[in-house]
PAMARBA-320287 format. One record per residue (C-alpha): x, y, z. Coordinates in steps of 0.1 Angstrom, whole numbers, plus 5000, padded with zeros to 4 digits. Example, Ala and Ser with C-alpha at 12.3 -4.5 7.8 and 13.67 -1.06 7.14 Angstrom:
% residues 2
{east->5123&north->4955&up->5078} $
{east->5137&north->4989&up->5071} $
//
This chain:
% residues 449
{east->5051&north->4708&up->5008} $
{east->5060&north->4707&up->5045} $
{east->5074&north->4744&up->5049} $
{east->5096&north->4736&up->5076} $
{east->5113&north->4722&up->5049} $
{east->5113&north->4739&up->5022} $
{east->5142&north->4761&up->5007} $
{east->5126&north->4792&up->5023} $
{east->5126&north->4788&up->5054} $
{east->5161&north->4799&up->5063} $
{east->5144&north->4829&up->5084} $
{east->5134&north->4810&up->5112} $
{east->5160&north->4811&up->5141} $
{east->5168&north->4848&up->5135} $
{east->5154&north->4878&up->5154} $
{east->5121&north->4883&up->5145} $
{east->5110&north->4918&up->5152} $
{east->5067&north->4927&up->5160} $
{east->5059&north->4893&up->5156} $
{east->5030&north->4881&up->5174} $
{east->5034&north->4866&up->5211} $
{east->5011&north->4835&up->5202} $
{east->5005&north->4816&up->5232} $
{east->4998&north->4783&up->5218} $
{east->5030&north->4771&up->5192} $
{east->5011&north->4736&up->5188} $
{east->4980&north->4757&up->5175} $
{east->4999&north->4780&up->5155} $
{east->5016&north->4753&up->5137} $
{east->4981&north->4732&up->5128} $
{east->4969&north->4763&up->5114} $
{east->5004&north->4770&up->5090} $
{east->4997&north->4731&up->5080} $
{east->4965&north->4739&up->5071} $
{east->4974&north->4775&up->5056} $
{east->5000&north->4762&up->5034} $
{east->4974&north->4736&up->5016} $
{east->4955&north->4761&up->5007} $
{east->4951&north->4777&up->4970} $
{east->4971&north->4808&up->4961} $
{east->4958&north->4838&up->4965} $
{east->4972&north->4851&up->4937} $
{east->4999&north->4836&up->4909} $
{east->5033&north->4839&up->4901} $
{east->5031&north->4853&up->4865} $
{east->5006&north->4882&up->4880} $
{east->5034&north->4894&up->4905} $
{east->5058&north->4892&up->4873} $
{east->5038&north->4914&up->4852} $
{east->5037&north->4936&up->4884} $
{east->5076&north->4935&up->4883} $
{east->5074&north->4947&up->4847} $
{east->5053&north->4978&up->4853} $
{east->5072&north->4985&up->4886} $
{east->5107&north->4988&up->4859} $
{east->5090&north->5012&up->4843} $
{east->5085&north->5030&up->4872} $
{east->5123&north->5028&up->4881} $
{east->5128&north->5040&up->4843} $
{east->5108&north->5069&up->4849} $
{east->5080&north->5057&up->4820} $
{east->5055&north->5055&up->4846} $
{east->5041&north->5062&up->4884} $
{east->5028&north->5044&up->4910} $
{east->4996&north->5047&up->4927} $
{east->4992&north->5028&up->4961} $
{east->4965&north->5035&up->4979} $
{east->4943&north->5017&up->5008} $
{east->4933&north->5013&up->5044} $
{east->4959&north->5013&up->5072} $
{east->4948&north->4982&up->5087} $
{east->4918&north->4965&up->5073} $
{east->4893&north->4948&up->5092} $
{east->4872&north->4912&up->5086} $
{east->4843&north->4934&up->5089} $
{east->4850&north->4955&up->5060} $
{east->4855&north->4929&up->5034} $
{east->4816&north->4937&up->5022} $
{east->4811&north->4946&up->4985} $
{east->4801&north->4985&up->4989} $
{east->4834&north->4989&up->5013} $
{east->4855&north->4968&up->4984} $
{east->4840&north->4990&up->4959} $
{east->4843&north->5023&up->4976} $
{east->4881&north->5020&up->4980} $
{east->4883&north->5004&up->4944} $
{east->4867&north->5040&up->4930} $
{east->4888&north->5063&up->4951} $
{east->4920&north->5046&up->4935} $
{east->4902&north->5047&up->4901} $
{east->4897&north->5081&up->4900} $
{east->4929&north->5092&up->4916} $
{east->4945&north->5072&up->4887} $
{east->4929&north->5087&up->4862} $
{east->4930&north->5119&up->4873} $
{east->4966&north->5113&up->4873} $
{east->4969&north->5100&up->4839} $
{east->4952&north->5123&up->4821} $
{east->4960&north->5151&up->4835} $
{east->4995&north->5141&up->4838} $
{east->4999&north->5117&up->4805} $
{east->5016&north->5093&up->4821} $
{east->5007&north->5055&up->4827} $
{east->4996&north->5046&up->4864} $
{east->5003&north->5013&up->4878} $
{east->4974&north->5008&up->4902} $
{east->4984&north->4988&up->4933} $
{east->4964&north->4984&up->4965} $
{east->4966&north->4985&up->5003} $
{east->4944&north->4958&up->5000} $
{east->4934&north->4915&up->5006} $
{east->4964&north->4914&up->5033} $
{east->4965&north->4946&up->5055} $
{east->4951&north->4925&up->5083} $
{east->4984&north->4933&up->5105} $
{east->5002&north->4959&up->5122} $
{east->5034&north->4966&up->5139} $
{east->5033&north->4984&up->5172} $
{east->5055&north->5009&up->5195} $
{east->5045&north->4987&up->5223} $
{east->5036&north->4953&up->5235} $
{east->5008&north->4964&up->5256} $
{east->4982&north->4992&up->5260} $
{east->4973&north->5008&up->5295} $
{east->4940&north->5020&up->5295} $
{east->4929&north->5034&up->5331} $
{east->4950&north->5015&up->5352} $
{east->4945&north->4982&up->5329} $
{east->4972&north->4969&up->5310} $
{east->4967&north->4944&up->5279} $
{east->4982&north->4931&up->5247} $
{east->4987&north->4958&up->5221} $
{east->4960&north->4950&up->5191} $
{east->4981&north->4940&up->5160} $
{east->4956&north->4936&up->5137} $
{east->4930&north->4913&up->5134} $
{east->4949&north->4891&up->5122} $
{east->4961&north->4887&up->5154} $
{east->4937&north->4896&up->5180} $
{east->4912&north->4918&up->5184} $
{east->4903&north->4954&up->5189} $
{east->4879&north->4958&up->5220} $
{east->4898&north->4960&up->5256} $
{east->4897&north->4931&up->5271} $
{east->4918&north->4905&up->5282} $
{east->4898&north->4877&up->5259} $
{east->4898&north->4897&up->5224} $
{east->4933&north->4911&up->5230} $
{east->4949&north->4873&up->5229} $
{east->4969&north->4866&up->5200} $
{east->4949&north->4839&up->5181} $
{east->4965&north->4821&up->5154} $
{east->4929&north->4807&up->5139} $
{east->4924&north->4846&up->5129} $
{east->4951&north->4836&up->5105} $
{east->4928&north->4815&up->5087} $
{east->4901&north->4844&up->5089} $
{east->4931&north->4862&up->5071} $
{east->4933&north->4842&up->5039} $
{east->4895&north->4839&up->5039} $
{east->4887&north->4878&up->5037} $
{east->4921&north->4880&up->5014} $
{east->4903&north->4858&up->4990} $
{east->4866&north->4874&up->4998} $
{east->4883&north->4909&up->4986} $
{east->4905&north->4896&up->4954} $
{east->4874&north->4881&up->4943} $
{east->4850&north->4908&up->4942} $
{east->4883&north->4935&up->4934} $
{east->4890&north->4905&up->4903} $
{east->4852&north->4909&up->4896} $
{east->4850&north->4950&up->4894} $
{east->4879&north->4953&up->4876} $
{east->4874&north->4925&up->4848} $
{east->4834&north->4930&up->4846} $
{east->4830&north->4966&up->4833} $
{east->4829&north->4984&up->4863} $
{east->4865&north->4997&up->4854} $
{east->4856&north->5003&up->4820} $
{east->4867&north->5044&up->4812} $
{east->4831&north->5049&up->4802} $
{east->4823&north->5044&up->4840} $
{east->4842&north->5077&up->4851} $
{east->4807&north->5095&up->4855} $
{east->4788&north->5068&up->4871} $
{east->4823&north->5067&up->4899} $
{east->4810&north->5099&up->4911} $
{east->4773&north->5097&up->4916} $
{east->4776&north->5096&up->4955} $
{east->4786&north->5123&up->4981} $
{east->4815&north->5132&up->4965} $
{east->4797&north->5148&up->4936} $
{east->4790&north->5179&up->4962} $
{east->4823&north->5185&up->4965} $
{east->4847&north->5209&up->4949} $
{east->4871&north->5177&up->4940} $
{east->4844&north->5162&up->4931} $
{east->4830&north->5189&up->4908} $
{east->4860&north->5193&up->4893} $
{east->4867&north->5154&up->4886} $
{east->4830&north->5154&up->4863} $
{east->4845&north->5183&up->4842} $
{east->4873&north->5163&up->4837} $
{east->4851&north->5128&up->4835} $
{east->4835&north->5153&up->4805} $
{east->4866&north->5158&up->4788} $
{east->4875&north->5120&up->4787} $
{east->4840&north->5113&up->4775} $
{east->4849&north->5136&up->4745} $
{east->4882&north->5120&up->4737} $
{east->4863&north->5083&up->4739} $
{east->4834&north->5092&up->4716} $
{east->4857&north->5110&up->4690} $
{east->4877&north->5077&up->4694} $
{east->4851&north->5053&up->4692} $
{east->4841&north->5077&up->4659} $
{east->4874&north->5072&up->4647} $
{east->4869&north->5033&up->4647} $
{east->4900&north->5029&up->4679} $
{east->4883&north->5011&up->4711} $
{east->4910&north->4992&up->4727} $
{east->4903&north->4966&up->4752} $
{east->4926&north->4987&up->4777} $
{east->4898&north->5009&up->4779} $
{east->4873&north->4980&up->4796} $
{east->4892&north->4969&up->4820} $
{east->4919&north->4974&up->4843} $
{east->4954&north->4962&up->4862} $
{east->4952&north->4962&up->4896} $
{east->4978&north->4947&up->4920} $
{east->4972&north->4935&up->4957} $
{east->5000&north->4946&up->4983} $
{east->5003&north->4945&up->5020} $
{east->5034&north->4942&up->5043} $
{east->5046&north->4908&up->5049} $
{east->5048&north->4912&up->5086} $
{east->5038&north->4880&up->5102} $
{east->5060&north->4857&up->5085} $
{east->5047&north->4823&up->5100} $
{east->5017&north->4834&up->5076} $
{east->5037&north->4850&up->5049} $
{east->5055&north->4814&up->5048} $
{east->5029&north->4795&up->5046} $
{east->5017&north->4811&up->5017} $
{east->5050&north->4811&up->5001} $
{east->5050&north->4783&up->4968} $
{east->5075&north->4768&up->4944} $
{east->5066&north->4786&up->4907} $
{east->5060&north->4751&up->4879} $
{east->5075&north->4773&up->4861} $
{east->5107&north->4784&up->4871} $
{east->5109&north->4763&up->4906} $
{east->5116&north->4795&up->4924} $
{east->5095&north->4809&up->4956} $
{east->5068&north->4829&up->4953} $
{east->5050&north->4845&up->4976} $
{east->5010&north->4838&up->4967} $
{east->5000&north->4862&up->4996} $
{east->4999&north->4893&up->4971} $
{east->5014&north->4906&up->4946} $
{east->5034&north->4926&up->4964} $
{east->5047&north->4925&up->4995} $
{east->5068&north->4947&up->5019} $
{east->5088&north->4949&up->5049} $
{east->5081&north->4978&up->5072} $
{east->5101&north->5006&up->5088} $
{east->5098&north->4982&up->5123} $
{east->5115&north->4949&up->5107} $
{east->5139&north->4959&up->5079} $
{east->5171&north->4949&up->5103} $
{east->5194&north->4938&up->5079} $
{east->5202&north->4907&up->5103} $
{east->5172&north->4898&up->5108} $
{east->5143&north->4871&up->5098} $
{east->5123&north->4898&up->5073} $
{east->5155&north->4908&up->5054} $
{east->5162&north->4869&up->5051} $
{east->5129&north->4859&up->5041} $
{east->5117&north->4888&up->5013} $
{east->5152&north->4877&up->5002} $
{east->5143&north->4844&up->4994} $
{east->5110&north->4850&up->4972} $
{east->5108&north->4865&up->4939} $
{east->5079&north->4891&up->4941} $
{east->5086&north->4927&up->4937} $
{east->5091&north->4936&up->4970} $
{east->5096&north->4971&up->4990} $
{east->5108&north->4983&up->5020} $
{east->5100&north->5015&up->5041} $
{east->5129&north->5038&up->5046} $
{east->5122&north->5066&up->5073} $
{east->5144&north->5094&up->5085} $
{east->5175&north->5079&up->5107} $
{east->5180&north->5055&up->5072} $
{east->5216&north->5060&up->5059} $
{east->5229&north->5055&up->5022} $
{east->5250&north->5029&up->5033} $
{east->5222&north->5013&up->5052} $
{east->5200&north->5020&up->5013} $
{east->5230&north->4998&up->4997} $
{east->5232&north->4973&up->5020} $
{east->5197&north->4963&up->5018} $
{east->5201&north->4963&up->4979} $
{east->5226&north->4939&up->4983} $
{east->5208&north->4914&up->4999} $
{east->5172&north->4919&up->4987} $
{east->5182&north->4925&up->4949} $
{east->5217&north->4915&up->4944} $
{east->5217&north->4907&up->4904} $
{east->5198&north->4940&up->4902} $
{east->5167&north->4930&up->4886} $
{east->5141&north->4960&up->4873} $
{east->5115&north->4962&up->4893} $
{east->5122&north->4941&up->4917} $
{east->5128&north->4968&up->4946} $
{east->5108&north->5000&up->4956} $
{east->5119&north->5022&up->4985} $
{east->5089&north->5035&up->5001} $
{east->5104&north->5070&up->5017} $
{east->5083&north->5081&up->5049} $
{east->5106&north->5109&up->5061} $
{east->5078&north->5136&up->5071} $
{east->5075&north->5170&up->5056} $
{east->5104&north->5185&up->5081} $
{east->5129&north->5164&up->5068} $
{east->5124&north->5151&up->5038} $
{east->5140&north->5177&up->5017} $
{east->5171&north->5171&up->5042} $
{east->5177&north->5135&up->5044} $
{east->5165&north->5119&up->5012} $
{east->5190&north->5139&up->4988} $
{east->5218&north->5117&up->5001} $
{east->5197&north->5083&up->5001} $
{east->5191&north->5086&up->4965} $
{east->5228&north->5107&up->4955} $
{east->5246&north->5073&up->4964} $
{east->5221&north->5048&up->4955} $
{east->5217&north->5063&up->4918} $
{east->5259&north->5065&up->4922} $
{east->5257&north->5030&up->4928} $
{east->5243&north->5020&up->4894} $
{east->5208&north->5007&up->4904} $
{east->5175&north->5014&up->4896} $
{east->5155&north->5014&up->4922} $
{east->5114&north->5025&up->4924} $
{east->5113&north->5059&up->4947} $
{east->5079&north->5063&up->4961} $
{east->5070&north->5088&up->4987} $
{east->5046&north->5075&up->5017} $
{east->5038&north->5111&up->5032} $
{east->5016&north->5097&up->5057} $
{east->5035&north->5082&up->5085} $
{east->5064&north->5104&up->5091} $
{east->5030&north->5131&up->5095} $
{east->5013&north->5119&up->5126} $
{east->5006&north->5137&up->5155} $
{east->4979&north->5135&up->5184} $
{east->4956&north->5161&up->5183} $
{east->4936&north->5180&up->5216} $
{east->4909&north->5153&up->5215} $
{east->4936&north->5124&up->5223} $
{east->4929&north->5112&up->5182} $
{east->4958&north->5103&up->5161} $
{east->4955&north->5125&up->5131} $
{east->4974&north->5142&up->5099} $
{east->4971&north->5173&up->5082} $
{east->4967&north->5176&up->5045} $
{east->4991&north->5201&up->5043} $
{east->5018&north->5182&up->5054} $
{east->5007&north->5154&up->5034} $
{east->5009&north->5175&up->5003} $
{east->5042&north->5190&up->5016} $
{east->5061&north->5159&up->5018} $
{east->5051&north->5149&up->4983} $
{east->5060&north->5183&up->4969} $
{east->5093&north->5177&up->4991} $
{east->5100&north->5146&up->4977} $
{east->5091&north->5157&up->4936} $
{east->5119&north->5186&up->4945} $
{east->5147&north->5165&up->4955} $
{east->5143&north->5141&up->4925} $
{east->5137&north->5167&up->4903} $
{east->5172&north->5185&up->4912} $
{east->5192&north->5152&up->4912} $
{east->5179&north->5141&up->4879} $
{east->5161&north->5113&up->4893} $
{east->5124&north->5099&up->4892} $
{east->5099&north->5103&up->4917} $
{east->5080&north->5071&up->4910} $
{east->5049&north->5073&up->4929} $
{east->5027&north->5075&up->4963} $
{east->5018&north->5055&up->4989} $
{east->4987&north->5068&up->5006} $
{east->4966&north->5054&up->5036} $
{east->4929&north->5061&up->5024} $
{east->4897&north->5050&up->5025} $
{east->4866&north->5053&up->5001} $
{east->4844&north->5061&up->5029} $
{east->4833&north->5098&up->5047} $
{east->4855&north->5094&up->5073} $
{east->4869&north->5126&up->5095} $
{east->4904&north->5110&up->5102} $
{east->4929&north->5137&up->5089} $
{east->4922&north->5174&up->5091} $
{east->4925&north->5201&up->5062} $
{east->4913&north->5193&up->5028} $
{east->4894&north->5211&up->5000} $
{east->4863&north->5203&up->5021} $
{east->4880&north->5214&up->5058} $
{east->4877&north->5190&up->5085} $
{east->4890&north->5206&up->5114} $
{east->4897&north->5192&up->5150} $
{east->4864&north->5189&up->5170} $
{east->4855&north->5173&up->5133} $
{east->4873&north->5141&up->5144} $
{east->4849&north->5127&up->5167} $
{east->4820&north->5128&up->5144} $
{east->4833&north->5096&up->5121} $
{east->4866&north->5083&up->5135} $
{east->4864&north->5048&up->5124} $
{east->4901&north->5037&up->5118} $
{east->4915&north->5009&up->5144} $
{east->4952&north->5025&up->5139} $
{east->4961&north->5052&up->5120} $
{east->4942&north->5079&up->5104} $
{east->4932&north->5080&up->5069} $
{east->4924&north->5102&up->5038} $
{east->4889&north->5101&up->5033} $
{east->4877&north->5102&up->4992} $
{east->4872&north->5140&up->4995} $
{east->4910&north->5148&up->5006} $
{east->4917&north->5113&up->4982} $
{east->4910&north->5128&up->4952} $
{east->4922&north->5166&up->4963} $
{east->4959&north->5150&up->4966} $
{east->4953&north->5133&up->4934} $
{east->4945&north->5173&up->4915} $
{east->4976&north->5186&up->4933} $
{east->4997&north->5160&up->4924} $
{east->4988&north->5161&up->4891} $
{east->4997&north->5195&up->4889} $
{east->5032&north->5188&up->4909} $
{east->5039&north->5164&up->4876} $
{east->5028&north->5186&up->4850} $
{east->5055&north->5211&up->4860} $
{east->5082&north->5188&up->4846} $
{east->5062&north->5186&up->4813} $
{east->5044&north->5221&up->4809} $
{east->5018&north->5222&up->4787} $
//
């Protein structure tokens, strides 16, 4: 199907906001041809089931874990990178589920990320001024003038380290690795000197117990072997988004085969404009980032157009307010929104209202006001009688020294020793599975024990 044609396409001739300055529309355009012959990433009735555990998230029967790199990069698309940020999100999960009995719907930063909006167009760097790096799906990261063009063939390289990483993710997750009885051999690497780590085998102990008096008992239930896990990434660059947009046999209704989820950013959610039209158009659960100058009318007006016949688990709101203000400005998002009548998914992203540029010049976060926000954001639902429905966390399975604080400090003249992210920092595995105890024991309050 031509997608100039097709019944989605009513985005194109609105504003379209951080999209990529591409300087050949002739080459774009052969590569969306080509892009949109291509296999589906992933399939319709895989976002649907996602849509079903996302309503029980809205319904408060369940939480959301979404976890993965800021911007992923084609060089990182190797199995032991795949893996390591695969295990992070593991553990976290379970941690989360058994400490806080309560099903986790695992969903990842991950086979999409390729892409990022930016403040600016450009970047000055001693008198030099070039494009701004977007991602590499876009151009690349080194300063100068040839990587920083805007190449739509990188595109291509997109899809192809998409499908790369939902193969071998498809492969961990369906070929034991994910199996429960794994949970010691998840923490046979660095993280096993660490206090979160220490503390994650005593509780990898307990679950052994509980499985072997199961298994005793004669109860192994496939649930146990493997594992649902959900790809999601924010639809920014909708010439690609598009192009991997298909008609369902099934229902004849677009679906976006990009991921499983997808969302629209803080940046683009302009209710006018081509991102609002477009996520309006497909049938995926979808989210969209709501950061501190969002109004409640502004909350309802997006409902209206992105989920009009109120479907469950169609819409999350992703809440990045930073740990100031969230305990100011979300009571009223979710006061008229739950006044409306709808169920929405609340997640808390207490990353990116958090960033500020420490003495060295890197972009960092401190774990404290990470763990703030997400305290923040569990009081205000918890006093309006509404759900907190889950986190969305930039984080990497990987060593890093990104963001400072921790069980295992990293402090400032840390930074330099492993700062490997292209944009924004992330939590490394240690601090990963430190937010994952504390949170745990944020959601046992509701239910003591």
């Amino acid at each position: 199907m031509d997608s100039s044609e097709s019944s989605f396409d009513s985005w194109r001739g609105l504003p379209a906001a951080q999209q990529p300055q591409w300087p050949d529309p002739p080459a774009l355009r052969s590569v969306t041809d080509e892009l949109a012959s291509y296999p589906p990433l992933v399939f319709a009735g895989e976002c649907d089931l996602l849509k079903d555990r996302l309503a029980a998230v809205a319904r408060g029967e369940a939480f959301l874990l979404q976890g993965g790199d800021c911007a992923e990069t084609f060089a990182a698309t190797s199995a032991e990178a795949v893996r390591n940020k695969l295990e992070t999100l593991l553990q976290m999960a379970v941690v989360l589920t058994y400490a806080a009995s309560v099903p986790v719907v695992k969903v990842g930063r991950i086979a999409g990320q390729y892409s990022k909006p930016r403040s600016s167009n450009t970047e000055t760097r001693e008198g030099v001024t070039l494009p701004a790096y977007r991602g590499d799906a876009v151009n690349g990261f080194d300063f100068t003038p040839e990587a920083r063009i805007p190449d739509p063939r990188r595109l291509q390289r997109m899809y192809q380290a998409s499908a790369a990483t939902l193969n071998l993710v498809r492969g961990f997750t369906a070929g034991g690795y994910a199996d429960l009885r794994q949970v010691h051999t998840w923490n046979q690497d660095f993280v096993a000197d660490s206090p979160a780590g220490e503390r994650y085998e005593i509780l990898a102990r307990e679950i052994d117990r509980a499985l072997h008096f199961m298994n005793a008992c004669g109860v192994d239930p496939d649930e146990f072997h493997t594992v649902e896990f959900f790809a999601s990434h924010e639809g920014l660059i909708l010439d690609y988004e598009a192009a991997l947009t298909r008609i369902d046999s099934r229902t004849g209704t677009p679906y976006n085969t990009s991921g499983h989820l997808v969302w629209i950013g803080e940046r683009t959610r302009d209710l006018d404009g081509a991102h609002i039209e477009y996520f309006s158009k497909i049938r995926n659960p979808i989210a969209v980032k709501l950061g501190p100058t969002t109004s409640a009318d502004t909350a309802l007006a997006l409902i209206d157009k992105l989920d009009p016949d109120r479907e469950p688990g169609r819409l999350t709101f992703i809440v990045r307010m930073g740990a100031e203000k969230v305990r100011d400005v979300l009571p009223a998002l979710v006061e008229k929104v739950t006044a409306s009548g709808t169920t929405v998914a609340w997640v808390c992203d207490p990353m990116h209202g958090n960033t500020f540029e420490a003495p060295s010049g890197h972009k960092t976060r401190r774990f404290d006001d990470v763990l703030n926000e997400v305290k923040g954001f569990f009081e205000v639902h918890r006093a309006l009688g509404s759900h907190p429905g889950g986190i969305h966390v930039e984080l990497t399975g990987d060593d890093v020294t990104e963001c400072v604080g921790g069980g295992t400090e990293i402090v400032f003249d840390d930074l330099a020793n492993r700062y490997e992210s292209t944009c924004d920092p992330r939590l490394n595995r240690r601090q990963s599975l430190d937010l994952a105890f504390l949170l745990a024991e944020i959601m046992q309050e509701k239910h003591p024990t």
